[in-house]
mmCIF file as gemmi writes it, N, C-alpha and C atoms, coordinates in Angstrom:
data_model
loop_
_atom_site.group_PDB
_atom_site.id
_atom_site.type_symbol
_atom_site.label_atom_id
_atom_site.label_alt_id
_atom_site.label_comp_id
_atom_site.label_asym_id
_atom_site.label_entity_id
_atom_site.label_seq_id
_atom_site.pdbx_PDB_ins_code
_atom_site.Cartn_x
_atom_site.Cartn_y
_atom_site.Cartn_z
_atom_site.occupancy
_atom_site.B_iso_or_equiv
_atom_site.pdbx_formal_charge
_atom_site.auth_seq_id
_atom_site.auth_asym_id
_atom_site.pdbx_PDB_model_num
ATOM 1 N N . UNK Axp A 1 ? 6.789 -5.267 5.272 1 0 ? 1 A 1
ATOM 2 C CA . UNK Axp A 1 ? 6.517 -6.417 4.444 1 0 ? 1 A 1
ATOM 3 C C . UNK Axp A 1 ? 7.765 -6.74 3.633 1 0 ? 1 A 1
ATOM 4 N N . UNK Axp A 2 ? 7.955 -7.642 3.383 1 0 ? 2 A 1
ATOM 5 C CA . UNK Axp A 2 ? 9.174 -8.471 2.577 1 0 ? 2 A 1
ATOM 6 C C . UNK Axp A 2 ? 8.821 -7.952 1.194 1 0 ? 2 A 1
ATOM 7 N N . UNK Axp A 3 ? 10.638 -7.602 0.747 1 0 ? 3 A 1
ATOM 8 C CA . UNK Axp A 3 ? 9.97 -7.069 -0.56 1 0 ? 3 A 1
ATOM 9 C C . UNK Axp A 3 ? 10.686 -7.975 -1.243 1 0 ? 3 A 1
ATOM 10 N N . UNK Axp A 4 ? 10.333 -8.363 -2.618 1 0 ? 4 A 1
ATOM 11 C CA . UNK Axp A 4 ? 9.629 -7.979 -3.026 1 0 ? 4 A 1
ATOM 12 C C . UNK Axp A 4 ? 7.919 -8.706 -2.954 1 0 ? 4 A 1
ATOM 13 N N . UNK Axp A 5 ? 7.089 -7.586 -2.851 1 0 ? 5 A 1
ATOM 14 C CA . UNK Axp A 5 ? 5.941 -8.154 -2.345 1 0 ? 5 A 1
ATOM 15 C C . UNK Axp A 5 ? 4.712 -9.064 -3.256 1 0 ? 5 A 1
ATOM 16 N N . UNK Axp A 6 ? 4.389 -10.16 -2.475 1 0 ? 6 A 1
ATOM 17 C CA . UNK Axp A 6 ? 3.588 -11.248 -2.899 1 0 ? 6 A 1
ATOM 18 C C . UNK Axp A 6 ? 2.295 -10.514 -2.951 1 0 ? 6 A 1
ATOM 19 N N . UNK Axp A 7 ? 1.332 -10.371 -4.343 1 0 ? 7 A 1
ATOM 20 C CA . UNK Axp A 7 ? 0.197 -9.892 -3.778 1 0 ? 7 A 1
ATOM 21 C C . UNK Axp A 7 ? -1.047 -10.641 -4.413 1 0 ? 7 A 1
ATOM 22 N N . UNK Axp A 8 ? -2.17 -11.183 -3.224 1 0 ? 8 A 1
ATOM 23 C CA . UNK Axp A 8 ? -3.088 -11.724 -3.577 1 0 ? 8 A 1
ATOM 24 C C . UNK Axp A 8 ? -4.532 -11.173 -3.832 1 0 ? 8 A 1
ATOM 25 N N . UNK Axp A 9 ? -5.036 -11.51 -5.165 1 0 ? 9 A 1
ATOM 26 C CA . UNK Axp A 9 ? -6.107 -10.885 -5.764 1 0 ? 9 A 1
ATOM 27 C C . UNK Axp A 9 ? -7.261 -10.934 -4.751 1 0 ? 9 A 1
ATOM 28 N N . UNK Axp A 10 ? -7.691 -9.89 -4.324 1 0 ? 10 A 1
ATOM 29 C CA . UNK Axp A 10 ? -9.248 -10.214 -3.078 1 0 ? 10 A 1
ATOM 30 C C . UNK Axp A 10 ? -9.191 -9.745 -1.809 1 0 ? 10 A 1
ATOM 31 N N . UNK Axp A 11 ? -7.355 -9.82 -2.048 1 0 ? 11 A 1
ATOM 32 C CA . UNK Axp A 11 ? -6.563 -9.374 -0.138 1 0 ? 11 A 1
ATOM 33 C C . UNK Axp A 11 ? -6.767 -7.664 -0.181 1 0 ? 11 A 1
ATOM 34 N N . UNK Axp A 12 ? -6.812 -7.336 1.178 1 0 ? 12 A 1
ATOM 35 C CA . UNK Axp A 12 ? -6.486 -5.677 1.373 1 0 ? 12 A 1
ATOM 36 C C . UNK Axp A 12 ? -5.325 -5.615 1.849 1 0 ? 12 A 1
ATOM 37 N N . UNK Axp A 13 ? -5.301 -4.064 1.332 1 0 ? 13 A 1
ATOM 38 C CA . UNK Axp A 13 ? -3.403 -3.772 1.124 1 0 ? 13 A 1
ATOM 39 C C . UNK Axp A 13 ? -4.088 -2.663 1.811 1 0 ? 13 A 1
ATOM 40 N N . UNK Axp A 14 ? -2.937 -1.67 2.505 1 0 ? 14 A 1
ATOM 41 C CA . UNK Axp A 14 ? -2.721 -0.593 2.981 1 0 ? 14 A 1
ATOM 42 C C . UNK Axp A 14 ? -1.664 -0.148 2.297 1 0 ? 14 A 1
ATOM 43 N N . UNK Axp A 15 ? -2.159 1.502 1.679 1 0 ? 15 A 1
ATOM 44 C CA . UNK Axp A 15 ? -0.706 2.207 1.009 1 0 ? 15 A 1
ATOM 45 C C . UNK Axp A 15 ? -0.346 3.27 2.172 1 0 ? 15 A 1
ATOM 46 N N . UNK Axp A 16 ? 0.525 3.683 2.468 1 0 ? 16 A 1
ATOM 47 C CA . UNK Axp A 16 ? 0.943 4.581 3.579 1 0 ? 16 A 1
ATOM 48 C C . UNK Axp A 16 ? 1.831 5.547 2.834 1 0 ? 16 A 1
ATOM 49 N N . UNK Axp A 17 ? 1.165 6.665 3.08 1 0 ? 17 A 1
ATOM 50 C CA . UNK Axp A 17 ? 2.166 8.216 2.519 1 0 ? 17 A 1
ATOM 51 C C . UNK Axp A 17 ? 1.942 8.644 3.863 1 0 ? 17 A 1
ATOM 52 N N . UNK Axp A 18 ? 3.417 9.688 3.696 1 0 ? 18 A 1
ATOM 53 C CA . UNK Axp A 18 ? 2.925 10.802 4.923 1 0 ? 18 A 1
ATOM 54 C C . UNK Axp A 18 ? 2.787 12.274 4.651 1 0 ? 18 A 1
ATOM 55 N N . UNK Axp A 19 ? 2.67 13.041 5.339 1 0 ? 19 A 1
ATOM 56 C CA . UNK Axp A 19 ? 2.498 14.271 5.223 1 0 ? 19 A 1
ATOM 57 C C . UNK Axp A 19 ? 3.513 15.024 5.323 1 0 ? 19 A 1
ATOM 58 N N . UNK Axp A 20 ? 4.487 14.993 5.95 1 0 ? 20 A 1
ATOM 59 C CA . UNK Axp A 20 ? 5.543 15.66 6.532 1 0 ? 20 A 1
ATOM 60 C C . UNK Axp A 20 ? 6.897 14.635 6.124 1 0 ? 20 A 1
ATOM 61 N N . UNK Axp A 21 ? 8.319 15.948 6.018 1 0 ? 21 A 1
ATOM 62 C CA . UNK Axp A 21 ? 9.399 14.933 5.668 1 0 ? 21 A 1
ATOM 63 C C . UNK Axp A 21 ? 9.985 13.968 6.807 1 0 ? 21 A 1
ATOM 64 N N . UNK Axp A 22 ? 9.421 14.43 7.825 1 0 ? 22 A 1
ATOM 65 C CA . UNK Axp A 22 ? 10.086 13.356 9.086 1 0 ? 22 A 1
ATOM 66 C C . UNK Axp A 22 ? 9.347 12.17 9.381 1 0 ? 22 A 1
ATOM 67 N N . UNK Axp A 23 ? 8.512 12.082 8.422 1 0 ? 23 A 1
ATOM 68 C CA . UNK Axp A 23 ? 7.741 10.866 8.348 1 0 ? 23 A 1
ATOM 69 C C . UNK Axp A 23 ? 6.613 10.598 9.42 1 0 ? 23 A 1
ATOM 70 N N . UNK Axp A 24 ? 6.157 11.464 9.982 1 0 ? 24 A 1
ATOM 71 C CA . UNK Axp A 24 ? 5.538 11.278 11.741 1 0 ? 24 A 1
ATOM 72 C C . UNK Axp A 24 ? 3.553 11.623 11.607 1 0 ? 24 A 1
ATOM 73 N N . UNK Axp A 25 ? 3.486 11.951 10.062 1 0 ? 25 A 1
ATOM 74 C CA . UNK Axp A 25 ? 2.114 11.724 10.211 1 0 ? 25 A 1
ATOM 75 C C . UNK Axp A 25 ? 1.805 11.024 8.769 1 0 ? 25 A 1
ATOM 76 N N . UNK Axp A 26 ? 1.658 9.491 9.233 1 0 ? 26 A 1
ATOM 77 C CA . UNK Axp A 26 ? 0.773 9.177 8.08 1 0 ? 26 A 1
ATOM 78 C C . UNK Axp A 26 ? -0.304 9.522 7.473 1 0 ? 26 A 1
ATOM 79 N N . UNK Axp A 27 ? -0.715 9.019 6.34 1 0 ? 27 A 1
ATOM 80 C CA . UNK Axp A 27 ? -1.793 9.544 5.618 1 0 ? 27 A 1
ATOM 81 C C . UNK Axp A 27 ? -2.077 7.255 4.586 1 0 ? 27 A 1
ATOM 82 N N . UNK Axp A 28 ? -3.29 6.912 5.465 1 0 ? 28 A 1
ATOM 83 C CA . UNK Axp A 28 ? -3.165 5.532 5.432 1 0 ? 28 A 1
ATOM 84 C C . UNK Axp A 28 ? -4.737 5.123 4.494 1 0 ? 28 A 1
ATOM 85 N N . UNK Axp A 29 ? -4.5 5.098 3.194 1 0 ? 29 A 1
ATOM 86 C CA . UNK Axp A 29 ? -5.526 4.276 2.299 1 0 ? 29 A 1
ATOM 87 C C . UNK Axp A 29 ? -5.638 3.141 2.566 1 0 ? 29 A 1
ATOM 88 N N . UNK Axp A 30 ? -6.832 2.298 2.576 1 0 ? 30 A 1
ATOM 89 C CA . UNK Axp A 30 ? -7.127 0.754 1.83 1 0 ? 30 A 1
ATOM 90 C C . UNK Axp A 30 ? -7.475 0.436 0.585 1 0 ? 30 A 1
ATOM 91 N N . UNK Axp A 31 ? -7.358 -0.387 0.245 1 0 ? 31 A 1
ATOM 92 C CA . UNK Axp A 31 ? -7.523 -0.746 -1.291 1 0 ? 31 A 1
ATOM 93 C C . UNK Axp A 31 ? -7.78 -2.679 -1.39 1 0 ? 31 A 1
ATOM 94 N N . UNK Axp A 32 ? -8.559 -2.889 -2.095 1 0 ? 32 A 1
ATOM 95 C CA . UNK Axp A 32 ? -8.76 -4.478 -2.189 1 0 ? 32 A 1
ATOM 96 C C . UNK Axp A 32 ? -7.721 -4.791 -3.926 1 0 ? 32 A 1
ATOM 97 N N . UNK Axp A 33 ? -7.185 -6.08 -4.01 1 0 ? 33 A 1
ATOM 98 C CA . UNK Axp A 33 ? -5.875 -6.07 -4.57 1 0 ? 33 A 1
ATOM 99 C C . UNK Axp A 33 ? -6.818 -6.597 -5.905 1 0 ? 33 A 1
ATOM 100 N N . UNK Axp A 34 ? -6.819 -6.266 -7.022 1 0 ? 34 A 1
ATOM 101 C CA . UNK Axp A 34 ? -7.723 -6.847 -8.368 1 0 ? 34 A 1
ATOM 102 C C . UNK Axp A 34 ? -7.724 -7.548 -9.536 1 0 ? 34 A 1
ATOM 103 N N . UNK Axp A 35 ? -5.813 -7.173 -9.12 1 0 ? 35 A 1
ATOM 104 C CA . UNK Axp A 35 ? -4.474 -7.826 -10.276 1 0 ? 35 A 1
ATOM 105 C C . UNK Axp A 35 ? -3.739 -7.264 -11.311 1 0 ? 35 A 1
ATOM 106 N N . UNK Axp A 36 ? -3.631 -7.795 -12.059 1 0 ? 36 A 1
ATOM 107 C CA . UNK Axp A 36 ? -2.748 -7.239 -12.464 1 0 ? 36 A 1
ATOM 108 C C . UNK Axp A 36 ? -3.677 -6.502 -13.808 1 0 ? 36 A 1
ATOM 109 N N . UNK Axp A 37 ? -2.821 -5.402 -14.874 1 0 ? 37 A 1
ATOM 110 C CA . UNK Axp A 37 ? -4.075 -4.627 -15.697 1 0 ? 37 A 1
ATOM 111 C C . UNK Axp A 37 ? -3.995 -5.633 -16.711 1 0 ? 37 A 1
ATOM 112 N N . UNK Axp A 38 ? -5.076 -6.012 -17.351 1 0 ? 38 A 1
ATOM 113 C CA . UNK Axp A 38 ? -4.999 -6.735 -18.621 1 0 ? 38 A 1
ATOM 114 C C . UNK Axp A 38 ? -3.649 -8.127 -18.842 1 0 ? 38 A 1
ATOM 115 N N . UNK Axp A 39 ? -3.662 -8.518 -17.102 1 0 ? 39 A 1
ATOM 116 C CA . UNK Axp A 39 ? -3.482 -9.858 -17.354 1 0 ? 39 A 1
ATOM 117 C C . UNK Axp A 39 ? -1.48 -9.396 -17.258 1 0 ? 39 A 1
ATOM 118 N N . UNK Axp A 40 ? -1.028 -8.403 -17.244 1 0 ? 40 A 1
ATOM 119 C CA . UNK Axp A 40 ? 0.43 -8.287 -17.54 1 0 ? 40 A 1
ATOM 120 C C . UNK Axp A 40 ? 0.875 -7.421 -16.69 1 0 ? 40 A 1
ATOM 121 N N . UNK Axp A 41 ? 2.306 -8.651 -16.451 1 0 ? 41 A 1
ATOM 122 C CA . UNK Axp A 41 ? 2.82 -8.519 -15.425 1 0 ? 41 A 1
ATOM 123 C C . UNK Axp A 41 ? 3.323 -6.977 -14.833 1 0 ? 41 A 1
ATOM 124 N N . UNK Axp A 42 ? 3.465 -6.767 -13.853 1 0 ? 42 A 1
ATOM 125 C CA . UNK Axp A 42 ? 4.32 -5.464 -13.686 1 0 ? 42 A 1
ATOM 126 C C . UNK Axp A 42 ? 3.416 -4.315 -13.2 1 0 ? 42 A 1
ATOM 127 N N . UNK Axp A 43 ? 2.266 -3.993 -14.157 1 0 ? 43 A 1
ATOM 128 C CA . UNK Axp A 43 ? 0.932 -3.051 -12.984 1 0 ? 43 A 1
ATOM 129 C C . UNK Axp A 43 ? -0.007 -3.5 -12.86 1 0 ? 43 A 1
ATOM 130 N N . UNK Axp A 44 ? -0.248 -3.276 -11.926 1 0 ? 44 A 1
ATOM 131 C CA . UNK Axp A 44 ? -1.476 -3.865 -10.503 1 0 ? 44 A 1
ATOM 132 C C . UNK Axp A 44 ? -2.505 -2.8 -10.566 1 0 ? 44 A 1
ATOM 133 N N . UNK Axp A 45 ? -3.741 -3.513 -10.187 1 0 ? 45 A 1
ATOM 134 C CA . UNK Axp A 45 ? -4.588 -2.498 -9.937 1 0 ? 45 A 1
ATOM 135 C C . UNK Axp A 45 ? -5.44 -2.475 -8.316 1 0 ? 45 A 1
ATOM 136 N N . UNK Axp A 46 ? -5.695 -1.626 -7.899 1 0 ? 46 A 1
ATOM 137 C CA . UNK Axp A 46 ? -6.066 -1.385 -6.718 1 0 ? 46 A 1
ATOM 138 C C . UNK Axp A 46 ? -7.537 -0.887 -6.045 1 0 ? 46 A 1
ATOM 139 N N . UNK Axp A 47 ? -8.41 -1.538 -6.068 1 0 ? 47 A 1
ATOM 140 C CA . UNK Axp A 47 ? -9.934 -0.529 -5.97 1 0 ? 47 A 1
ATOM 141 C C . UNK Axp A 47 ? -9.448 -0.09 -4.253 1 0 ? 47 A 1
ATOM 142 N N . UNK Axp A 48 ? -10.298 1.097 -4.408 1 0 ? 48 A 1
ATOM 143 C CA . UNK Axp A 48 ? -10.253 1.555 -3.163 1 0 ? 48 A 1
ATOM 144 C C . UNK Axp A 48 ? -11.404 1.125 -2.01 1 0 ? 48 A 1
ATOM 145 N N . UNK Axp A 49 ? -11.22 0.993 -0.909 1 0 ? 49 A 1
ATOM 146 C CA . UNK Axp A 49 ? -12.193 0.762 0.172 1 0 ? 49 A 1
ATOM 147 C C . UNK Axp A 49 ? -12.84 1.85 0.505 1 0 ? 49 A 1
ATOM 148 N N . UNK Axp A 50 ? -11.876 3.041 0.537 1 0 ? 50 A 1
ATOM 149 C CA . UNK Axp A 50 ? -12.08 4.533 1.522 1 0 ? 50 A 1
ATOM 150 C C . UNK Axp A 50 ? -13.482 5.312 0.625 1 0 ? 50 A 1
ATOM 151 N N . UNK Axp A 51 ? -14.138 6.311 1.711 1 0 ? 51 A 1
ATOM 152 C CA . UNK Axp A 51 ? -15.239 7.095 0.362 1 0 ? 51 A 1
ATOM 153 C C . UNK Axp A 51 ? -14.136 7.798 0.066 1 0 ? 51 A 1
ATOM 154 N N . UNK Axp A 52 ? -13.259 8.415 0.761 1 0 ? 52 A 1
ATOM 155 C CA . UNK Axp A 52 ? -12.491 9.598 -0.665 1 0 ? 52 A 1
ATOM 156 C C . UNK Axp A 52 ? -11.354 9.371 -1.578 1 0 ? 52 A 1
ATOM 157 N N . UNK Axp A 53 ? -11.016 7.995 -1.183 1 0 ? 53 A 1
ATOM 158 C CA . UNK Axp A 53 ? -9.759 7.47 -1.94 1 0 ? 53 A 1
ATOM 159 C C . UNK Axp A 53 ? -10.359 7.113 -3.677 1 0 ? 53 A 1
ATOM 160 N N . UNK Axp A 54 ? -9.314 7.261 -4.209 1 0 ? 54 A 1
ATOM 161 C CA . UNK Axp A 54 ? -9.582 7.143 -5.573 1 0 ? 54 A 1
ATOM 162 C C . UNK Axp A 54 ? -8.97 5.1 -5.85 1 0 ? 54 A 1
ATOM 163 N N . UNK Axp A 55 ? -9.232 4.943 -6.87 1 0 ? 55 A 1
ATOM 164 C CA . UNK Axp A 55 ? -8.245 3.244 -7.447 1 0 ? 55 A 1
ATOM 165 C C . UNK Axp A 55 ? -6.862 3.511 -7.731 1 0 ? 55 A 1
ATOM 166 N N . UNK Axp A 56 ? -6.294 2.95 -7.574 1 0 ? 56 A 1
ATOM 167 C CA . UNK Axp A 56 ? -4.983 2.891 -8.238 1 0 ? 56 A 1
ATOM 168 C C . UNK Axp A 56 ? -4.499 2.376 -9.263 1 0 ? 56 A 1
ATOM 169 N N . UNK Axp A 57 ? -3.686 2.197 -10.029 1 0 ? 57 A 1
ATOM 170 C CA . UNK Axp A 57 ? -2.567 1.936 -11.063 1 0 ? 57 A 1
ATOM 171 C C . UNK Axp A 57 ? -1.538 1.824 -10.28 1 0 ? 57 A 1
ATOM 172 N N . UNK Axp A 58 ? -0.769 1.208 -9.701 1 0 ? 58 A 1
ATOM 173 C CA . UNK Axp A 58 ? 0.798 0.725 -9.989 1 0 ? 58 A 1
ATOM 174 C C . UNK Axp A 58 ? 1.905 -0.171 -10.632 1 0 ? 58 A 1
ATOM 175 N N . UNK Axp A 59 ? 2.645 0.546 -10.775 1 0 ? 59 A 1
ATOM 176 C CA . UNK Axp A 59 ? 3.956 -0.401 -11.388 1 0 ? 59 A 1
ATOM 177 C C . UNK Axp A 59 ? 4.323 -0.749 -10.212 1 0 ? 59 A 1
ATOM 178 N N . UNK Axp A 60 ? 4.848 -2.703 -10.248 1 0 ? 60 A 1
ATOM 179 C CA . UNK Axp A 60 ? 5.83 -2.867 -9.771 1 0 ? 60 A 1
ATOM 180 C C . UNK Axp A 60 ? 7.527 -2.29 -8.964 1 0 ? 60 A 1
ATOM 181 N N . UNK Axp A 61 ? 7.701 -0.886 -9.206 1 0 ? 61 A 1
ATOM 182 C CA . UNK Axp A 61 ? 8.519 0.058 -8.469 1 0 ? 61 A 1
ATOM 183 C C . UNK Axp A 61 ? 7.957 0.877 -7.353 1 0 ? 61 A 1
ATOM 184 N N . UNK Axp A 62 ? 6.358 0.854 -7.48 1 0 ? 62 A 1
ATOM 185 C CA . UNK Axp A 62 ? 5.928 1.348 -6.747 1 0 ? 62 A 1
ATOM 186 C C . UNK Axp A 62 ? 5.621 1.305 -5.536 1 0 ? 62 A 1
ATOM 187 N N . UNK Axp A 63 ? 5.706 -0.333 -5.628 1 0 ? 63 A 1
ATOM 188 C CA . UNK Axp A 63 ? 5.038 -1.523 -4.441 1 0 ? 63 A 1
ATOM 189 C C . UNK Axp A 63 ? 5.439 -1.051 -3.126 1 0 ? 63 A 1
ATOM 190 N N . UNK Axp A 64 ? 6.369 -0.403 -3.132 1 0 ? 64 A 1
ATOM 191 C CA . UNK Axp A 64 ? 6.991 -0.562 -1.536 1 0 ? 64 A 1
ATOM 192 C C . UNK Axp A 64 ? 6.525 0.152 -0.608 1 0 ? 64 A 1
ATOM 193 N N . UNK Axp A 65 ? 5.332 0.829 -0.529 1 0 ? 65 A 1
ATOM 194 C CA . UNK Axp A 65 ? 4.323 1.594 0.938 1 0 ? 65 A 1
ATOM 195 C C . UNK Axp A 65 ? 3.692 1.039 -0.041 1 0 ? 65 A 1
ATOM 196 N N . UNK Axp A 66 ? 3.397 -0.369 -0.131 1 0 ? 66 A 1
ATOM 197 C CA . UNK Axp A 66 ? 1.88 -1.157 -0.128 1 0 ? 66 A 1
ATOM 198 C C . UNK Axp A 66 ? 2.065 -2.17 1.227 1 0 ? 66 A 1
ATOM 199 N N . UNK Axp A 67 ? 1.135 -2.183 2.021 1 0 ? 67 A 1
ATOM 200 C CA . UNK Axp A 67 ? 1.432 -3.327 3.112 1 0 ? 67 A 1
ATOM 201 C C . UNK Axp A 67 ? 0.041 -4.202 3.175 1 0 ? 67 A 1
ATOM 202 N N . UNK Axp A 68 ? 0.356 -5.493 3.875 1 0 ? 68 A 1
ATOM 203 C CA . UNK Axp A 68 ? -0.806 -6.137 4.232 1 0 ? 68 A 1
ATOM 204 C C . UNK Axp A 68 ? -0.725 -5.494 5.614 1 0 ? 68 A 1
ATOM 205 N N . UNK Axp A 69 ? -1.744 -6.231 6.247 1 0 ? 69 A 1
ATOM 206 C CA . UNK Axp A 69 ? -1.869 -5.562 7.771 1 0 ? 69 A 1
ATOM 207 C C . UNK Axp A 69 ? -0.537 -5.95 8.704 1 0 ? 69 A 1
ATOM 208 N N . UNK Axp A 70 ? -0.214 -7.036 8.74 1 0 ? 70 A 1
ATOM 209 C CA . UNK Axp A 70 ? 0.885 -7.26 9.552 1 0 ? 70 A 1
ATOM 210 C C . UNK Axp A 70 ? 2.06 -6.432 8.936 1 0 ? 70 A 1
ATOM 211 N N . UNK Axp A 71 ? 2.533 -6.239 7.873 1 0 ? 71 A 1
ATOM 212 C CA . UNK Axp A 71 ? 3.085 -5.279 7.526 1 0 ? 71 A 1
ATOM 213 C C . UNK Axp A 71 ? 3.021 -3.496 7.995 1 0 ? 71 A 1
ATOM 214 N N . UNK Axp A 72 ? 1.894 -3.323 7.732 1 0 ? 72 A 1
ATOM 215 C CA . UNK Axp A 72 ? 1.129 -1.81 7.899 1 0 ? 72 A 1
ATOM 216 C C . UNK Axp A 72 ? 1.79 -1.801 9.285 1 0 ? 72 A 1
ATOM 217 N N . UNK Axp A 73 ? 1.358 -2.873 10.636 1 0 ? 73 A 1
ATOM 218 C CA . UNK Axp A 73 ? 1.6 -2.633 12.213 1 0 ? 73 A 1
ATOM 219 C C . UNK Axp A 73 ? 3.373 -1.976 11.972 1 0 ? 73 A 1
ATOM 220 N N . UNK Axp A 74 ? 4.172 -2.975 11.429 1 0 ? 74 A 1
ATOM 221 C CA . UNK Axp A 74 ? 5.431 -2.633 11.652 1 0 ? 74 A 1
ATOM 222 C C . UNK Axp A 74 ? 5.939 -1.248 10.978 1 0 ? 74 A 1
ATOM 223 N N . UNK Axp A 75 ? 5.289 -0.781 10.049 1 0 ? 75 A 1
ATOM 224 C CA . UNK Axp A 75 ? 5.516 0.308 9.459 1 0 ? 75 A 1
ATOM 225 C C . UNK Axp A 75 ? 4.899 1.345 10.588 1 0 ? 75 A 1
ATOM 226 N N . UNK Axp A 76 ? 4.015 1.532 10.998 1 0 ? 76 A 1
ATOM 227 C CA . UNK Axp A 76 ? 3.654 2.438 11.635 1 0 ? 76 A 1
ATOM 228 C C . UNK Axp A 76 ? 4.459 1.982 13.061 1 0 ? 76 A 1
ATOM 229 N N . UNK Axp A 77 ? 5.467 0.879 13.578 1 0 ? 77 A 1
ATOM 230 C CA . UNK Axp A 77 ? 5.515 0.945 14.851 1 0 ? 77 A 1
ATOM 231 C C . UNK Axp A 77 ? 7.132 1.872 14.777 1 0 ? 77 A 1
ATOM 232 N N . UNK Axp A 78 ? 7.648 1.236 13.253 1 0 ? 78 A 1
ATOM 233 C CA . UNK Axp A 78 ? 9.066 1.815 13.252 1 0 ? 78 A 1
ATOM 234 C C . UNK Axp A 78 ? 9.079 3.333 13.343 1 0 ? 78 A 1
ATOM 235 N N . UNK Axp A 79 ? 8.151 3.676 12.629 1 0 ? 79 A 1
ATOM 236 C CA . UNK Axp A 79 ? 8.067 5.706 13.009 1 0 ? 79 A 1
ATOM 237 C C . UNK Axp A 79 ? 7.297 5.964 14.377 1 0 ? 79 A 1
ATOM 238 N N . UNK Axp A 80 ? 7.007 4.924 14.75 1 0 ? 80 A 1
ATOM 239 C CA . UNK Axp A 80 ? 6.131 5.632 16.19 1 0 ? 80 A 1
ATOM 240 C C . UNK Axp A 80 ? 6.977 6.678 17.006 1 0 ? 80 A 1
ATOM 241 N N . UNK Axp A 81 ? 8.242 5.998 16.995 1 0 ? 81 A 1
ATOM 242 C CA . UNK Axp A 81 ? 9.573 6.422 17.792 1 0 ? 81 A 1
ATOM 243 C C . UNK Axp A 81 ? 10.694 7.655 17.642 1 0 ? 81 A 1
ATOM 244 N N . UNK Axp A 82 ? 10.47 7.998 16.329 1 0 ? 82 A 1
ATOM 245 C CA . UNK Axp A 82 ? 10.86 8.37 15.181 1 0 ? 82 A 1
ATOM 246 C C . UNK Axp A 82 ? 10.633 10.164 15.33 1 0 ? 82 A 1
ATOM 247 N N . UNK Axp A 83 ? 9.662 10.341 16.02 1 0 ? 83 A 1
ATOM 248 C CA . UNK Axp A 83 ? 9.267 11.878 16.402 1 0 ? 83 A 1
ATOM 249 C C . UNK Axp A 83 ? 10.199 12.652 17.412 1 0 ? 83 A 1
């Protein structure tokens, strides 16, 4: 996804961590996007979709393994290879 990233209140985001330092097994949350906390700019809040995922809090530094779906595909296609 283009950073820095546009995010719309209602949309689902995918955050992507991985498990390992070679990057080859994700670990892939959803989250519906809710806005920003108390209206100001800079942290976002995140409800979760998943049963075991928790909500989020982020700052704006954080944004960057947040994807929409067309995003998420290219993130997971660039490490596909990567193993």
């Amino acid at each position: 996804m283009t950073r820095p990233i546009k995010l719309v209140i209602g949309q689902i985001y995918y955050l992507v961590q991985y498990q390992d330092p070679k990057r080859s097994r994700p670990i892939i949350s959803s989250y519906t996007y809710k806005g920003t906390v108390n209206g100001k700019p800079g942290t976002h809040f995140f409800e979760s979709i998943g049963i075991s995922d928790a909500n989020v809090f982020l700052d704006d530094g954080d944004l960057k393994d947040v994807y929409d779906i067309a995003g998420l595909e290219r993130e997971l296609q660039s490490h596909d290879h990567a193993s």
